[in-house]
C-alpha positions as CSV (number, residue, x, y, z in Angstrom):
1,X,-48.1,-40.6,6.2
2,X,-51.8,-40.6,5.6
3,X,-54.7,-38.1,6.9
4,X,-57.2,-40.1,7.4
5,X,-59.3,-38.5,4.4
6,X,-61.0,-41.8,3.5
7,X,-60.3,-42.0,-0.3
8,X,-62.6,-45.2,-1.3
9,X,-63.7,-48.7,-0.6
10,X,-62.0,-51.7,-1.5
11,X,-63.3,-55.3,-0.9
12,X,-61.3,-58.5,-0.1
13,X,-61.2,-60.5,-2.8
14,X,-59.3,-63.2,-1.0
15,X,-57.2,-63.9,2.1
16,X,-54.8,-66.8,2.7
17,X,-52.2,-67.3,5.2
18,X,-48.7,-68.0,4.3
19,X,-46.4,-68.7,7.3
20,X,-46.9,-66.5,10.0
21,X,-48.6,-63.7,7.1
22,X,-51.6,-63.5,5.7
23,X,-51.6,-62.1,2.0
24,X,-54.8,-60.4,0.9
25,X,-56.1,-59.7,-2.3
26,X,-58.3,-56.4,-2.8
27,X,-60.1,-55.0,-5.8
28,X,-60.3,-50.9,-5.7
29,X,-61.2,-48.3,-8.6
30,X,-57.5,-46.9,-8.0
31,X,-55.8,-50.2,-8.5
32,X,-55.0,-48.8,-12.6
33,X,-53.4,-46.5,-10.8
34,X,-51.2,-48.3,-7.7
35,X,-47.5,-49.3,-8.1
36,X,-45.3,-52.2,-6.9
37,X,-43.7,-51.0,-3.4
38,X,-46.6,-48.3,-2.7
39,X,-47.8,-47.5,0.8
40,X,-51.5,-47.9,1.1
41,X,-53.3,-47.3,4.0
42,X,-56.6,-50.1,4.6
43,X,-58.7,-49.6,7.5
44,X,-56.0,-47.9,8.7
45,X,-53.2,-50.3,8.4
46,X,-50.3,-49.3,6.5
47,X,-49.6,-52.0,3.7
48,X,-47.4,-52.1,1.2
49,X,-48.4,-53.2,-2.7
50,X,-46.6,-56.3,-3.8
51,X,-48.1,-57.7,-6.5
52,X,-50.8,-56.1,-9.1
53,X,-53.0,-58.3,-11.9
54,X,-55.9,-55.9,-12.7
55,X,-58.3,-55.5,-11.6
56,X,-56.6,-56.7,-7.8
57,X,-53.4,-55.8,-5.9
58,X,-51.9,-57.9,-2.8
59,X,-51.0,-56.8,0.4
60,X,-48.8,-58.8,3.0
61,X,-49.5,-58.3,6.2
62,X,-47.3,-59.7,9.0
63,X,-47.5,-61.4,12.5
64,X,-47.5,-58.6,14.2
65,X,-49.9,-56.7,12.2
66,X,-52.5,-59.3,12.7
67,X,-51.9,-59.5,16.5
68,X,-52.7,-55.5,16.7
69,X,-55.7,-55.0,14.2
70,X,-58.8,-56.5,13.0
71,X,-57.3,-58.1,9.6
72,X,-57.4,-61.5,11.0
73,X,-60.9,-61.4,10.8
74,X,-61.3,-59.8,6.9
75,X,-62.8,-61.7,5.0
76,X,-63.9,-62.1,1.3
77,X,-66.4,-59.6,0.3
78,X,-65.5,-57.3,3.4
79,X,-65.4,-53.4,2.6
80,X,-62.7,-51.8,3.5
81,X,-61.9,-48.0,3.6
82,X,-58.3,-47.3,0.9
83,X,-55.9,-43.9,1.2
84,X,-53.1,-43.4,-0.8
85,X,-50.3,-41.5,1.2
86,X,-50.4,-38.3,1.0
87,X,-48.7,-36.0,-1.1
88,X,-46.3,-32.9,-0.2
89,X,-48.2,-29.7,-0.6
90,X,-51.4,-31.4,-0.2
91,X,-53.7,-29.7,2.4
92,X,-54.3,-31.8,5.2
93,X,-58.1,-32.3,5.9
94,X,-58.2,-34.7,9.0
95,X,-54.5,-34.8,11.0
96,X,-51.3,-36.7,10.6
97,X,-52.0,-40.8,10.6
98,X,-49.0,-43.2,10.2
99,X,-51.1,-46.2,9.4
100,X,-49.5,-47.7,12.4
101,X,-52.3,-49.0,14.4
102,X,-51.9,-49.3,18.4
103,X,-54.8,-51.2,19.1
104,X,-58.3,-52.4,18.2
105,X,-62.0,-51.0,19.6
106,X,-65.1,-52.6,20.2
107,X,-68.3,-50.5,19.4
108,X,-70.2,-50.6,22.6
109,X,-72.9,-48.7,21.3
110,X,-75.0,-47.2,17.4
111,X,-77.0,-44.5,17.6
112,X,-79.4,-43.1,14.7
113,X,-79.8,-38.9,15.3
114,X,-81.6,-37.4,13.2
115,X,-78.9,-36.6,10.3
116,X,-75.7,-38.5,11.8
117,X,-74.9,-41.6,13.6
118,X,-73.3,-41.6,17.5
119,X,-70.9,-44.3,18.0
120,X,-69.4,-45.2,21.4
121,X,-66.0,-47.6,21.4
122,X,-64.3,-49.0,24.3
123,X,-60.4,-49.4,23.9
124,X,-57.7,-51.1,25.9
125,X,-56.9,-48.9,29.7
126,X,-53.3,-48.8,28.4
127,X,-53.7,-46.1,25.9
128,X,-56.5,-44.1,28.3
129,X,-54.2,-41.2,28.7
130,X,-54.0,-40.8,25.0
131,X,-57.0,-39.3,24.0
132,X,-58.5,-35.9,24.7
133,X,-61.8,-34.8,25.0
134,X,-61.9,-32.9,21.4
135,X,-59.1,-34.6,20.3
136,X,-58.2,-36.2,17.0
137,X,-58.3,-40.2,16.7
138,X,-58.2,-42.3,13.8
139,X,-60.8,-45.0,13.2
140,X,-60.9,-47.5,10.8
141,X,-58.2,-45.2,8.7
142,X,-61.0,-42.2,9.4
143,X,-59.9,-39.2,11.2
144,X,-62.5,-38.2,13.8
145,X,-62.8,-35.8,16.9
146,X,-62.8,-38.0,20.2
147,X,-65.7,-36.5,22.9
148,X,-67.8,-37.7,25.9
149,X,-64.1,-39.2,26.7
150,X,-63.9,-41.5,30.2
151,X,-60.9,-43.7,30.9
152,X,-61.0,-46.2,28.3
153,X,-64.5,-44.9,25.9
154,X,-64.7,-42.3,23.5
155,X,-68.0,-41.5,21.5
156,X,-67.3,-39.9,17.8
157,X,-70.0,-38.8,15.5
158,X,-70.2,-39.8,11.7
159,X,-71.9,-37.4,9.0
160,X,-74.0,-38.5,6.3
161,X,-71.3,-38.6,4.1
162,X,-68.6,-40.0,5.8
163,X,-71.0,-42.8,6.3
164,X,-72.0,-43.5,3.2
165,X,-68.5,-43.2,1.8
166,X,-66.6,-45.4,4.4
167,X,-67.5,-48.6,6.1
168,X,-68.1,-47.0,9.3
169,X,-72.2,-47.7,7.6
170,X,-71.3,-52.0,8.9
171,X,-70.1,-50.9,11.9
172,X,-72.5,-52.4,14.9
173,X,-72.4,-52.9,18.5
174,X,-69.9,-55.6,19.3
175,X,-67.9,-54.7,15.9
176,X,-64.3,-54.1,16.2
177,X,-62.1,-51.3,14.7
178,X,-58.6,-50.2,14.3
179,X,-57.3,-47.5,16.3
180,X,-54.7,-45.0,16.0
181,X,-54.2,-42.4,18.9
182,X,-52.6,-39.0,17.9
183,X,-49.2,-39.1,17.2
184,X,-48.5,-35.9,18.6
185,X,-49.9,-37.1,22.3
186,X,-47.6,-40.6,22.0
187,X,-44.4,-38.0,21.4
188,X,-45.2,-36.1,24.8
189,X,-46.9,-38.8,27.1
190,X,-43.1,-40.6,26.3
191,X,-41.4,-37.2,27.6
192,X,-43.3,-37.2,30.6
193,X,-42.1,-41.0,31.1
194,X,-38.8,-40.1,30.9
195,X,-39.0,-37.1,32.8
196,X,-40.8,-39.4,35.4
């Protein structure tokens, strides 16, 4: 379980496929400090640790991983925003993120403010009744409040230092990003399903 607190950037050191997988090598100022067999979240993909040679760790991450997120297209010398689970009796800054990621979005639009940046994304109509105007949605592993929500677009606003921080600062129109709807609004739109 994550929070989508962004903790730091990694870069890709390497990517090869192996099978059906695709192993990735990353470089990190917390790799002294991962372990073999710990969940780490990477733009917003859960990943486990398999293998560390300091200063880089590998990741594996599966078919169906790669058909649901942008990893297929990392490549070496991407940035990519790194969160360590979190812990119990941490307080929890952004809202509960499983690193499982439903979906991808395309940024449709980038707009300089004066002291923040307004993004617009469009996401696949299938997950349209999972995000609230105000409500939370995680990004590229960063928690952010949805708003200007209609059907299948959602327009968040990044602070200075969330983008300077994360890679939300290489995000353009056209770019795509990994998506994570609240967990909480998956639990109840399957209720009404059922009740249905």
């Amino acid at each position: 379980m994550f929070t989508g607190i962004i903790e730091t950037m990694g870069t890709v050191a390497s990517v090869s496929r192996s099978g059906t997988n695709a192993d990735i090598w990353m470089e990190s100022s917390i790799t002294p400090e991962l372990k073999i067999d710990q969940s780490v979240s990477h733009n917003g993909i859960c990943l486990t640790v398999v293998e560390i040679h300091l200063p880089k760790y590998r990741v594996t991450a599966v078919e169906e991983t790669l058909a649901k997120t942008n990893l297929g297209n990392w490549k070496q010398g991407d940035r990519i925003n790194i969160e360590r689970a979190m812990k119990i009796g941490d307080r929890l800054d952004g809202h509960f993120v499983q690193g499982h990621v439903d979906a991808v979005a395309t940024c449709v639009s980038k707009q300089t403010l004066q002291g923040s940046w307004l993004f617009r994304f469009r996401f696949p109509e299938a997950f349209a009744a999972l995000v609230i105007e105000k409500g939370s949605v995680c990004l590229n592993g960063v928690s952010l409040t949805a708003f200007n929500v209609a059907n299948n677009e959602l327009s968040v606003t990044i602070i200075p230092y969330t983008y300077d921080h994360t890679n939300f600062s290489a995000i353009e129109a056209g770019t795509t990003v990994n998506v994570e709807f609240d967990v909480l609004g998956k639990y109840l739109l399957r209720q009404q399903e059922l009740k249905a």
